[in-house]
C-alpha positions as CSV (number, residue, x, y, z in Angstrom):
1,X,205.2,370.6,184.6
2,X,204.1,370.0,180.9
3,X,201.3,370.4,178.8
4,X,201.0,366.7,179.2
5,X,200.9,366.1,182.8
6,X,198.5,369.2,183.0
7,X,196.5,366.9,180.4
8,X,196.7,363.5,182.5
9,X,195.6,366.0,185.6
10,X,192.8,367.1,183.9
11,X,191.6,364.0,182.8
12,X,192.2,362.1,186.2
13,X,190.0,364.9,188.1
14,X,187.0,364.0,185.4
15,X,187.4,360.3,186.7
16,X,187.1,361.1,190.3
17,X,183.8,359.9,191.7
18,X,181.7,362.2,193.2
19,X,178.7,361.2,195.8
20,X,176.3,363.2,198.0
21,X,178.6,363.8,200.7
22,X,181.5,364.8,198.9
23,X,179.4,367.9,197.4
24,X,178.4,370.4,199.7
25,X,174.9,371.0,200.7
26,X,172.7,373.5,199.4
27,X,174.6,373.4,196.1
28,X,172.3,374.9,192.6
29,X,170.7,371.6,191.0
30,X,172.8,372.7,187.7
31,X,175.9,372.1,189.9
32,X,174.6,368.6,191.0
33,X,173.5,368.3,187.3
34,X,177.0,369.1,186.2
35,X,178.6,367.2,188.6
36,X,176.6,364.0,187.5
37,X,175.3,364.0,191.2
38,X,171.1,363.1,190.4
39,X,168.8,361.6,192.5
40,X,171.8,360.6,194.8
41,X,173.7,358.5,191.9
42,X,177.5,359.8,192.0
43,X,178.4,360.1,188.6
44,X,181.7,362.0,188.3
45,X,182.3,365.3,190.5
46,X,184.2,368.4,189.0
47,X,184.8,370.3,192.8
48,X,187.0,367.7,194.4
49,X,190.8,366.3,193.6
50,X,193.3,364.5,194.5
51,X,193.1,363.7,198.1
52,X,189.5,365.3,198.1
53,X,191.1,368.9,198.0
54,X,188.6,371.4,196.9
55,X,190.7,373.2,195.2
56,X,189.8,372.3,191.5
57,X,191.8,376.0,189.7
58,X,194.1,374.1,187.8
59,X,191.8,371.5,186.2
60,X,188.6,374.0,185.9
61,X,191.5,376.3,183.3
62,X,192.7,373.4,181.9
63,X,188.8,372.4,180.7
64,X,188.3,376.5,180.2
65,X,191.0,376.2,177.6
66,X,189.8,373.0,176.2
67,X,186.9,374.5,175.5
68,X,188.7,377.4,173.6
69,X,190.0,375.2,171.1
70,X,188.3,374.5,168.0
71,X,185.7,371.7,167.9
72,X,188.6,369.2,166.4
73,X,191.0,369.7,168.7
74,X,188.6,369.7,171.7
75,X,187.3,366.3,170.4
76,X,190.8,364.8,169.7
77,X,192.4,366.2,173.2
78,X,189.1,364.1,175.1
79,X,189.6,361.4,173.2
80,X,193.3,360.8,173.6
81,X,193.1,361.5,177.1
82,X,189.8,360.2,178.7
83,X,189.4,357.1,176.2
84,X,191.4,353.8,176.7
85,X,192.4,352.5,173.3
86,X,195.8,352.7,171.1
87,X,196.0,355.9,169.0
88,X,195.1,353.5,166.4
89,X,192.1,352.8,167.3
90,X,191.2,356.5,168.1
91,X,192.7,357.7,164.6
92,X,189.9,354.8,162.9
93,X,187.1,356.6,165.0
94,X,188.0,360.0,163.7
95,X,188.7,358.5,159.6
96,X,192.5,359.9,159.5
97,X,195.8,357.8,159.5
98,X,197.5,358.0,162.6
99,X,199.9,360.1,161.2
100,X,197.2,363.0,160.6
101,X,195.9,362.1,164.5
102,X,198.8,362.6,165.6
103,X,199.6,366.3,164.3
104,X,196.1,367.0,165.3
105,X,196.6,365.5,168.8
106,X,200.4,368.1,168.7
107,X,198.7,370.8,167.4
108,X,196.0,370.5,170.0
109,X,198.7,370.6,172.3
110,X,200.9,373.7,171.1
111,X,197.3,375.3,171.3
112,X,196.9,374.4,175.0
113,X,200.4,375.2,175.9
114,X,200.2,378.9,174.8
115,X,196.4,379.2,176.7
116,X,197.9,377.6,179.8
117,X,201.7,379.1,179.7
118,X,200.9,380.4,183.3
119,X,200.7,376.8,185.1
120,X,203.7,375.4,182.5
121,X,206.2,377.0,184.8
């Protein structure tokens, strides 16, 4: 597995939709906050993936190191993996060349790869 698939992982379980039923009941308002589950709108849901296994470990470390990195890198990994748009257009939201998003976006990466070395086996 590689730092990228982990990545594509990651981004695909903040995409899943999440409604009443697939969260349990009882669960702490903050965790129906969280999950984007108020008033009975499903939002997105961070405690289901694919094929509505509740096992969320690999994507919950992969956001834990996310949220390691600096406040650039965090903001370029989100963007190059949860927006839809050509590096060019990302690289014009951020004011750099694409040259200097794209060393950003690698160095992001290295930066991941060392936090998450354990699931890059």
């Amino acid at each position: 597995m590689t730092i990228d698939d982990l990545l594509k992982m990651w981004a695909d379980w903040l995409r899943l939709p999440c409604t009443e039923s697939s969260v349990s009941l009882g669960k702490h308002p903050l965790a129906k906050l969280i999950d984007g589950n108020v008033g009975g709108r499903p939002v997105y849901c961070s405690t289901i993936l694919y094929g509505g296994a509740v096992d969320n470990s690999v994507a919950a470390k992969v956001e834990m190191a996310i949220a390691k990195l600096s406040s650039k890198y965090q903001e370029i990994v989100r963007v190059e993996y949860l927006r839809q748009a050509e590096q060019e257009i990302k690289a014009q939201y951020f004011g750099i060349s694409v040259n200097n998003y794209r060393v950003r976006l690698h160095r992001a990466k290295m930066n991941l790869s060392l936090l998450l070395k354990d699931l890059l086996k």
